[in-house]
N, CA, C and O atoms as a Maestro MAE file, in Angstrom:
{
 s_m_m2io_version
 :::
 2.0.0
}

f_m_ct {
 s_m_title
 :::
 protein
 m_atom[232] {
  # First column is atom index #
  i_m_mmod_type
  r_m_x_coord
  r_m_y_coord
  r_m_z_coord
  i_m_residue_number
  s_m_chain_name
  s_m_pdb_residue_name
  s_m_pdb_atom_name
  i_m_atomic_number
  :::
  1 25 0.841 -1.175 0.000 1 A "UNK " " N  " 7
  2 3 0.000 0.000 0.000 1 A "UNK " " CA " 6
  3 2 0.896 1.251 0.000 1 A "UNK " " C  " 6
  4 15 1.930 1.214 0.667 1 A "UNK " " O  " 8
  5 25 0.626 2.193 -0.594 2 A "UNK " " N  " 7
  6 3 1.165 3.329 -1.307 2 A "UNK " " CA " 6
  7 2 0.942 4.196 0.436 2 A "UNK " " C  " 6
  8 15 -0.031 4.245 1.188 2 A "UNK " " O  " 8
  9 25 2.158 4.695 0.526 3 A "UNK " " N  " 7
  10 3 2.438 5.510 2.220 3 A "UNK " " CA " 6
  11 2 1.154 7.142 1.994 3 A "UNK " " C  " 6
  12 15 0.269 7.630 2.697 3 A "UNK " " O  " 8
  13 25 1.633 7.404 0.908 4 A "UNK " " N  " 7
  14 3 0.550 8.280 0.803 4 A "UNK " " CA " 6
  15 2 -0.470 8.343 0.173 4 A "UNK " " C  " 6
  16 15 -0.386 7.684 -0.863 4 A "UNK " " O  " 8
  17 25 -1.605 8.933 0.336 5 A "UNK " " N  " 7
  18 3 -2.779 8.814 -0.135 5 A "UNK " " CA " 6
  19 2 -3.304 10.036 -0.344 5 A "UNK " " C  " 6
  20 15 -2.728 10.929 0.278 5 A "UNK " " O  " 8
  21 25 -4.471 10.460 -1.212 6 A "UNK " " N  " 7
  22 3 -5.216 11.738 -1.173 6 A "UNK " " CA " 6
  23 2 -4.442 12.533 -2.663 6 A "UNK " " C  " 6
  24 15 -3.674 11.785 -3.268 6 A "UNK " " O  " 8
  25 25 -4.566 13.566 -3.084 7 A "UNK " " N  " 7
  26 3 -4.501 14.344 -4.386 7 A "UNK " " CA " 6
  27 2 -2.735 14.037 -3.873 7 A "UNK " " C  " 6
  28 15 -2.182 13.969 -2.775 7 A "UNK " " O  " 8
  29 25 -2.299 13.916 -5.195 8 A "UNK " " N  " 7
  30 3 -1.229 14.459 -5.767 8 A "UNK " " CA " 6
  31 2 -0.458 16.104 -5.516 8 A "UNK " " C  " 6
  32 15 -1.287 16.987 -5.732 8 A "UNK " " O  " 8
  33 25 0.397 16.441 -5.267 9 A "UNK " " N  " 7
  34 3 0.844 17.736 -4.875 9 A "UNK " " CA " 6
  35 2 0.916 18.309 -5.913 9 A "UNK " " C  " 6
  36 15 1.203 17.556 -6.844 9 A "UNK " " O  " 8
  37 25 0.690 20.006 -6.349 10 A "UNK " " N  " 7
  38 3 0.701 20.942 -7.568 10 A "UNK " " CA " 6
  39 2 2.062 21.329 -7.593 10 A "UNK " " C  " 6
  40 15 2.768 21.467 -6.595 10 A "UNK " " O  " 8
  41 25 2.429 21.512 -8.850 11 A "UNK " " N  " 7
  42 3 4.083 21.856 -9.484 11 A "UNK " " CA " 6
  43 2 3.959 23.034 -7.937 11 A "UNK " " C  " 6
  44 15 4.595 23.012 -6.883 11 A "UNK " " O  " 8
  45 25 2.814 24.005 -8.444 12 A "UNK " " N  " 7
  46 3 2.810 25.228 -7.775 12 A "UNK " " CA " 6
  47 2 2.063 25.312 -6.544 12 A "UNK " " C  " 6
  48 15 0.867 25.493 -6.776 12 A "UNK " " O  " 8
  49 25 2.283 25.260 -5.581 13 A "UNK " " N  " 7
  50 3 1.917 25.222 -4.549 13 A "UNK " " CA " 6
  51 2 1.499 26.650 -3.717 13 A "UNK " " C  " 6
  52 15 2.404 27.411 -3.378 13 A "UNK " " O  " 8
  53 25 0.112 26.964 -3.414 14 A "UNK " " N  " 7
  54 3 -0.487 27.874 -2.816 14 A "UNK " " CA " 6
  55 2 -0.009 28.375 -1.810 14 A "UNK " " C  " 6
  56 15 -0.928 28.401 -0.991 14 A "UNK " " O  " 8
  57 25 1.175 28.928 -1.232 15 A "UNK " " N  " 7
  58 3 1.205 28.842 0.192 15 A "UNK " " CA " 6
  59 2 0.908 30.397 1.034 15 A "UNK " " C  " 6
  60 15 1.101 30.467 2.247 15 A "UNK " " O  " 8
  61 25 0.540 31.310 0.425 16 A "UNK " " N  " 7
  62 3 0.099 32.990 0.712 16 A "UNK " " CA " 6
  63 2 -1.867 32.964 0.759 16 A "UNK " " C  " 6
  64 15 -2.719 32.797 -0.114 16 A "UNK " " O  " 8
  65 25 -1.921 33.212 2.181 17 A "UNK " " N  " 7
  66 3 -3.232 32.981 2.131 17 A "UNK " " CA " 6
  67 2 -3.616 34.645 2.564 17 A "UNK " " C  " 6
  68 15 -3.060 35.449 3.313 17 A "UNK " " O  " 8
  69 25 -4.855 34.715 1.693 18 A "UNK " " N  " 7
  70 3 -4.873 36.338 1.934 18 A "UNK " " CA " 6
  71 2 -6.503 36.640 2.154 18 A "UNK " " C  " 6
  72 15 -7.212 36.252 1.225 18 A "UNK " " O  " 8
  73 25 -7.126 37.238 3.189 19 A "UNK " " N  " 7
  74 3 -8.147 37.451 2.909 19 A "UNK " " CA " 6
  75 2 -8.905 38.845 2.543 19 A "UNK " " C  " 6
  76 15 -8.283 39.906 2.594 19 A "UNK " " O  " 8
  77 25 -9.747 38.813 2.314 20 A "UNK " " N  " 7
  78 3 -10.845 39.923 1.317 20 A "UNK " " CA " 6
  79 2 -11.612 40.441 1.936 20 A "UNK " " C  " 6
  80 15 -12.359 39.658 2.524 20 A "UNK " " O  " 8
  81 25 -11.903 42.043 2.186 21 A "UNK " " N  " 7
  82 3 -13.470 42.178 2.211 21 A "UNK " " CA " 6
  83 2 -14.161 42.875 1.587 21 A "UNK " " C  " 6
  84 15 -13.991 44.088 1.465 21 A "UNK " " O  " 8
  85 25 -15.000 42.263 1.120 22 A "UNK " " N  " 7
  86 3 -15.968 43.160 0.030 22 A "UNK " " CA " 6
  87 2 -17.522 43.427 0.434 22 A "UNK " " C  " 6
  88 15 -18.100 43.243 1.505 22 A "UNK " " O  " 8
  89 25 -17.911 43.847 -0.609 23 A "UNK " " N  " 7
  90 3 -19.371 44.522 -0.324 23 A "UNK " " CA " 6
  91 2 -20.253 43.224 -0.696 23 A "UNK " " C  " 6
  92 15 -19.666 42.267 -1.201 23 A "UNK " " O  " 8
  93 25 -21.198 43.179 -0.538 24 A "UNK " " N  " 7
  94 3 -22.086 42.117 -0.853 24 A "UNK " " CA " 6
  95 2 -22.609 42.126 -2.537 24 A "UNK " " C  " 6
  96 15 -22.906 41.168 -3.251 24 A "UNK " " O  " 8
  97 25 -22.591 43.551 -2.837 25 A "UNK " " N  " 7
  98 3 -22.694 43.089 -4.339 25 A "UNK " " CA " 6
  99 2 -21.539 42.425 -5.087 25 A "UNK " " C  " 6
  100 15 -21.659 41.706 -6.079 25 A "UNK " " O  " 8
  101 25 -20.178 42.836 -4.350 26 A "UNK " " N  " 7
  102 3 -19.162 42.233 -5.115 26 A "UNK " " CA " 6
  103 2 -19.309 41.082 -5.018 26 A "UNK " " C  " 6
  104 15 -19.304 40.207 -5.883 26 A "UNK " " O  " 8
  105 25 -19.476 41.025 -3.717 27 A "UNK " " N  " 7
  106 3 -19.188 39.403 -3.383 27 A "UNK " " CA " 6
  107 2 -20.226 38.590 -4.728 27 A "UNK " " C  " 6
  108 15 -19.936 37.552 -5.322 27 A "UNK " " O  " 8
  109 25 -21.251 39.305 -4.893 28 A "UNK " " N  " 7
  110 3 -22.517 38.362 -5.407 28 A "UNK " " CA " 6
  111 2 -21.990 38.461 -7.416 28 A "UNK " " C  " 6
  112 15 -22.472 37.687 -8.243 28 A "UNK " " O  " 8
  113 25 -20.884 39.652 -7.800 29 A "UNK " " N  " 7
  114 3 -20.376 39.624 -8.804 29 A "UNK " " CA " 6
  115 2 -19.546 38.176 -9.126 29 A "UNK " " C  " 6
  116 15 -19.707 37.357 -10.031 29 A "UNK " " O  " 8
  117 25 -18.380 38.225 -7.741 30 A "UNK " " N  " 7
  118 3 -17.288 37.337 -7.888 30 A "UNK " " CA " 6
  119 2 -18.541 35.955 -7.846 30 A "UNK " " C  " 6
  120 15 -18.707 35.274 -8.859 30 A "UNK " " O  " 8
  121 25 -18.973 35.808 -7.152 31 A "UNK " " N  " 7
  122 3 -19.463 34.631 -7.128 31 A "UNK " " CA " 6
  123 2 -20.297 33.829 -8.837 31 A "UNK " " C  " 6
  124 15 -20.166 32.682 -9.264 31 A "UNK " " O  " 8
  125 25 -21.075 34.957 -9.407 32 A "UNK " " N  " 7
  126 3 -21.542 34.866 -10.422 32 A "UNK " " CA " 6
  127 2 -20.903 34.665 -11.587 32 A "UNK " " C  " 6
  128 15 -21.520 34.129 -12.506 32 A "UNK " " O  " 8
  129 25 -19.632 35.038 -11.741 33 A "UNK " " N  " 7
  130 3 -18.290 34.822 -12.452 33 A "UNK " " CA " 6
  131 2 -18.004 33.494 -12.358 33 A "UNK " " C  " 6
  132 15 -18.019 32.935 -13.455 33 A "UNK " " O  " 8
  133 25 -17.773 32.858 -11.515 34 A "UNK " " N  " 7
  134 3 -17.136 31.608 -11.031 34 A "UNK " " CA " 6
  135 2 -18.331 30.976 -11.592 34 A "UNK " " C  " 6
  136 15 -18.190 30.437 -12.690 34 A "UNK " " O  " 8
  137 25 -19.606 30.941 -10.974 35 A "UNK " " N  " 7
  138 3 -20.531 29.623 -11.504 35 A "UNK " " CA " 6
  139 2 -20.380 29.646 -12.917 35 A "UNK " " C  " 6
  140 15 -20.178 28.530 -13.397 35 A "UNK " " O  " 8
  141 25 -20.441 31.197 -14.242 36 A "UNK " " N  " 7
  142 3 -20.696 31.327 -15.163 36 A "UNK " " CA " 6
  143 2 -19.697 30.570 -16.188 36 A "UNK " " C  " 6
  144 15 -20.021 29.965 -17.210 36 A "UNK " " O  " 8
  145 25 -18.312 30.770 -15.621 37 A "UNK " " N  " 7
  146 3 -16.520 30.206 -15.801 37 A "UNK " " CA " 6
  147 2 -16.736 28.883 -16.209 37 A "UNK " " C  " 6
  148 15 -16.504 28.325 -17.281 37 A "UNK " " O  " 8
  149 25 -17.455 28.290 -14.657 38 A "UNK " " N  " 7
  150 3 -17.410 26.850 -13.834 38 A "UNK " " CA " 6
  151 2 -15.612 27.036 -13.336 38 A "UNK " " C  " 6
  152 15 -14.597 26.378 -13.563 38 A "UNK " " O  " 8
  153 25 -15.791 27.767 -12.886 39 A "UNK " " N  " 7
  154 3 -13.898 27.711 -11.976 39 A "UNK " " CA " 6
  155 2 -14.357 28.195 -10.572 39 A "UNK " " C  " 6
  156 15 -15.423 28.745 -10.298 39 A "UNK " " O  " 8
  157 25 -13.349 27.882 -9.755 40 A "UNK " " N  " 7
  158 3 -13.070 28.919 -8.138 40 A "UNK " " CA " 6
  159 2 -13.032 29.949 -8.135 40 A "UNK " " C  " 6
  160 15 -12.163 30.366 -8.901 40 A "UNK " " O  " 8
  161 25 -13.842 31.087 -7.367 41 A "UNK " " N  " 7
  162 3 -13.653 32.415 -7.028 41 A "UNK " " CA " 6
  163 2 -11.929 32.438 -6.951 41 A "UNK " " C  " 6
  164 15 -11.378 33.081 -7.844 41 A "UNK " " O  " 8
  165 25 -11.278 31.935 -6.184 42 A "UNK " " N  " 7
  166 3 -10.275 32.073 -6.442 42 A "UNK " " CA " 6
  167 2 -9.257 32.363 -7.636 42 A "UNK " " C  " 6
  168 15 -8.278 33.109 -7.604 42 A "UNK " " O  " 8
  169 25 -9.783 31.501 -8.820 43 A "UNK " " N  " 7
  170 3 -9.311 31.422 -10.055 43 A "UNK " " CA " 6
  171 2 -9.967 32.820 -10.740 43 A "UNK " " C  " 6
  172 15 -9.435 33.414 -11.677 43 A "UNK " " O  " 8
  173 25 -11.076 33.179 -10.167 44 A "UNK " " N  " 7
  174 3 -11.631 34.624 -11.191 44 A "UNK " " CA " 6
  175 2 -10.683 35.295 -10.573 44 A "UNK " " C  " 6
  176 15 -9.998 35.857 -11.428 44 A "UNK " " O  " 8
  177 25 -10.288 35.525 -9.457 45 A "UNK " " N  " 7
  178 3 -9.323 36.821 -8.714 45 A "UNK " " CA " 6
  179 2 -8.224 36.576 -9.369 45 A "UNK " " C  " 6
  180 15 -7.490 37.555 -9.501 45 A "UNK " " O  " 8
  181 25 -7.800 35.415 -9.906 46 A "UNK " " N  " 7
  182 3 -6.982 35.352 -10.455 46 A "UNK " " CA " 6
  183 2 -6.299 35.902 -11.453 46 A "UNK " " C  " 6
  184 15 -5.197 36.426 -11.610 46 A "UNK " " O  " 8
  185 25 -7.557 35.562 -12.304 47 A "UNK " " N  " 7
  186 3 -7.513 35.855 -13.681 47 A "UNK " " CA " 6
  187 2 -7.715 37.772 -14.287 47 A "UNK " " C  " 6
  188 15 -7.410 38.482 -15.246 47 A "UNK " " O  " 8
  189 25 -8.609 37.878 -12.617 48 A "UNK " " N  " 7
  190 3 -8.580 39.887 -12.674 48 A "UNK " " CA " 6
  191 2 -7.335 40.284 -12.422 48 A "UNK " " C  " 6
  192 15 -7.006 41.375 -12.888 48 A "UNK " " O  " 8
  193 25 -6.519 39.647 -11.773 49 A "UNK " " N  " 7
  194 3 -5.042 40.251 -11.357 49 A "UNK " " CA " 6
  195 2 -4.331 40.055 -12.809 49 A "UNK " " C  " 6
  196 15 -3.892 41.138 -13.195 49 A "UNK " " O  " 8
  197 25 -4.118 39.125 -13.615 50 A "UNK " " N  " 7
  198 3 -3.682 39.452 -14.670 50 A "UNK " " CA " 6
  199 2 -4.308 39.796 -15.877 50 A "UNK " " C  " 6
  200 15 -3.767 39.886 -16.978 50 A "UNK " " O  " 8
  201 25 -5.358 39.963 -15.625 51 A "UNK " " N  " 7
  202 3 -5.711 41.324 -16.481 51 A "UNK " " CA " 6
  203 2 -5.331 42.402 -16.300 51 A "UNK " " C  " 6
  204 15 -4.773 42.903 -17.277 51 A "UNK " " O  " 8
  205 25 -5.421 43.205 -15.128 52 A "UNK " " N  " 7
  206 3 -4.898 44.301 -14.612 52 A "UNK " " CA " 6
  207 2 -3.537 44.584 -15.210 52 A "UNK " " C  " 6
  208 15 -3.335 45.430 -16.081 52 A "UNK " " O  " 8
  209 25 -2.167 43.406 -14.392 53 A "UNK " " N  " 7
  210 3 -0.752 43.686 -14.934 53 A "UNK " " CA " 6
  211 2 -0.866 43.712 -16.356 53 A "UNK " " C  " 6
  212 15 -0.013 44.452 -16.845 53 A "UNK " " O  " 8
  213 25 -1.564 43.206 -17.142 54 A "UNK " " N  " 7
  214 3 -1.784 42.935 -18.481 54 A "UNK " " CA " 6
  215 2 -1.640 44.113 -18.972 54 A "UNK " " C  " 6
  216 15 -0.653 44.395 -19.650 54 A "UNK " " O  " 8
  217 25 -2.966 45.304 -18.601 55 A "UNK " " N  " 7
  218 3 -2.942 46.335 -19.234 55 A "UNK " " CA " 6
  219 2 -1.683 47.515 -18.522 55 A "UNK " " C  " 6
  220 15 -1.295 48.496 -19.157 55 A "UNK " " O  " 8
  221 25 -1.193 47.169 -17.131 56 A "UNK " " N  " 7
  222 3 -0.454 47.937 -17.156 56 A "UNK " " CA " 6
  223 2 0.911 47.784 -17.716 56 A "UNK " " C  " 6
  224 15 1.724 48.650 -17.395 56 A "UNK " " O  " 8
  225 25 1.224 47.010 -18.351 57 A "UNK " " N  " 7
  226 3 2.370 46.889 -18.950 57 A "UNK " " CA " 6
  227 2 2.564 47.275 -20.849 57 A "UNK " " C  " 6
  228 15 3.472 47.191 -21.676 57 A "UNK " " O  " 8
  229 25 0.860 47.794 -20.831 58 A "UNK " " N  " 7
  230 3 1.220 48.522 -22.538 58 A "UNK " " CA " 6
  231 2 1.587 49.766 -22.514 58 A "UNK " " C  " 6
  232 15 1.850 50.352 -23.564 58 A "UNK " " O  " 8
  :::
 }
 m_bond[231] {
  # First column is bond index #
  i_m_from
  i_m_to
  i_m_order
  :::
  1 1 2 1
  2 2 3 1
  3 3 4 2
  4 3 5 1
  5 5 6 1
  6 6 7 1
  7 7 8 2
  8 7 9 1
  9 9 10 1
  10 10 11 1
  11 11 12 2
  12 11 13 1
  13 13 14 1
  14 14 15 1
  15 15 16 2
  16 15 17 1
  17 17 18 1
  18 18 19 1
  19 19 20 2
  20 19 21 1
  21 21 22 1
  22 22 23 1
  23 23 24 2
  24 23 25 1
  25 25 26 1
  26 26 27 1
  27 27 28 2
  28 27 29 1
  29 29 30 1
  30 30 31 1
  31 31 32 2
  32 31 33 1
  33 33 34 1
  34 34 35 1
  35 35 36 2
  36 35 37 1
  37 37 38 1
  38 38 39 1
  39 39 40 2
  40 39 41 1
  41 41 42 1
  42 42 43 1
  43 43 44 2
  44 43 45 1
  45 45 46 1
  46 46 47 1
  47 47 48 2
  48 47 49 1
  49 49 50 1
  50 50 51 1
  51 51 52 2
  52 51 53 1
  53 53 54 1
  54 54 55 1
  55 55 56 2
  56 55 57 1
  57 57 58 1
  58 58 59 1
  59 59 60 2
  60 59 61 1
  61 61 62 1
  62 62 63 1
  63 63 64 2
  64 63 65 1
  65 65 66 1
  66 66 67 1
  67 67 68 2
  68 67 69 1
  69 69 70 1
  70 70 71 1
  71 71 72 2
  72 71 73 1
  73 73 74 1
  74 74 75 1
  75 75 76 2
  76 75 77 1
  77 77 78 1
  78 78 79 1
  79 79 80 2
  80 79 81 1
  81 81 82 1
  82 82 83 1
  83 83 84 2
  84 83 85 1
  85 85 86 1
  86 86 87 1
  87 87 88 2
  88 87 89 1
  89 89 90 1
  90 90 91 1
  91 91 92 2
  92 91 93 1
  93 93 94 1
  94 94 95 1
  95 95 96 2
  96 95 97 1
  97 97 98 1
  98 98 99 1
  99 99 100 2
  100 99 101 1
  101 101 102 1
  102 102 103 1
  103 103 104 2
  104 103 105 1
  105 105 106 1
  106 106 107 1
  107 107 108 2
  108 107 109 1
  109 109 110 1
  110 110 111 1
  111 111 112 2
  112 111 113 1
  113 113 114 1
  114 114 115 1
  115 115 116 2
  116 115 117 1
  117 117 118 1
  118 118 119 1
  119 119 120 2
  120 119 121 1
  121 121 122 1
  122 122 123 1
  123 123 124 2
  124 123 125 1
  125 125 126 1
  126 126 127 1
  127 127 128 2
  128 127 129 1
  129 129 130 1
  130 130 131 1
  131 131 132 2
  132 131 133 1
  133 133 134 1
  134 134 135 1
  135 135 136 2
  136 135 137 1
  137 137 138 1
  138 138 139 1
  139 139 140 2
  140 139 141 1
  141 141 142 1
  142 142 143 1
  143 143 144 2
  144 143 145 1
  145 145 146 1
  146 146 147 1
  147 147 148 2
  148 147 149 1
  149 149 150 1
  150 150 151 1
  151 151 152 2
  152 151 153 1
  153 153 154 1
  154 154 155 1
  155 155 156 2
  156 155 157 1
  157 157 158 1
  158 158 159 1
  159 159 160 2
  160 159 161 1
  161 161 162 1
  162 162 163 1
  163 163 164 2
  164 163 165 1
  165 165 166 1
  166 166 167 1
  167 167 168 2
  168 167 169 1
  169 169 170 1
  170 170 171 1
  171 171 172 2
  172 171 173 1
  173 173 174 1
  174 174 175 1
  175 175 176 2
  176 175 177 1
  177 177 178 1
  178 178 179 1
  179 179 180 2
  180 179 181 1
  181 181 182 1
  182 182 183 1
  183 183 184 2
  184 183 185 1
  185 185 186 1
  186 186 187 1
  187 187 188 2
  188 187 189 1
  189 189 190 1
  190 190 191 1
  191 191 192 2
  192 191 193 1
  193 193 194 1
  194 194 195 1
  195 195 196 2
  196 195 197 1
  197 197 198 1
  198 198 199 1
  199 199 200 2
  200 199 201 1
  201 201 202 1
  202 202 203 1
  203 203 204 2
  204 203 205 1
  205 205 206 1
  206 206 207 1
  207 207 208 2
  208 207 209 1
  209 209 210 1
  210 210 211 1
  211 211 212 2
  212 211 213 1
  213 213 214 1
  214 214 215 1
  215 215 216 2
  216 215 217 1
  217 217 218 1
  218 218 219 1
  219 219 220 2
  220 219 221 1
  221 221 222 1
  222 222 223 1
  223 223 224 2
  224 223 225 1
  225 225 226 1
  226 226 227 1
  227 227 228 2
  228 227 229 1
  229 229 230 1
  230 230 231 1
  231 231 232 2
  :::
 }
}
């Protein structure tokens, strides 16, 4: 029997945990994003942060 069990470890590993506070409409934005995606709120914040550097680097 294999010593470990459970998911596999990511190349990239999460280890900065940060929390948020927002307004309730945001919240009800971010959330609506994610079901619409099918990804993690996490992954939309994600994906807004490099949008952002995106445009600031033209």
């Amino acid at each position: 029997m294999s010593p470990r069990t459970g998911r596999p470890p990511k190349e990239i590993t999460k280890s900065v945990n940060l929390g948020v506070r927002l307004t309730p409409e945001t919240a009800d934005k971010l959330k609506m994003c994610a079901e619409k995606l099918q990804i993690s709120r996490t992954e939309v914040i994600e994906k807004g942060i490099d949008l952002v550097e995106k445009s600031l680097k033209k």
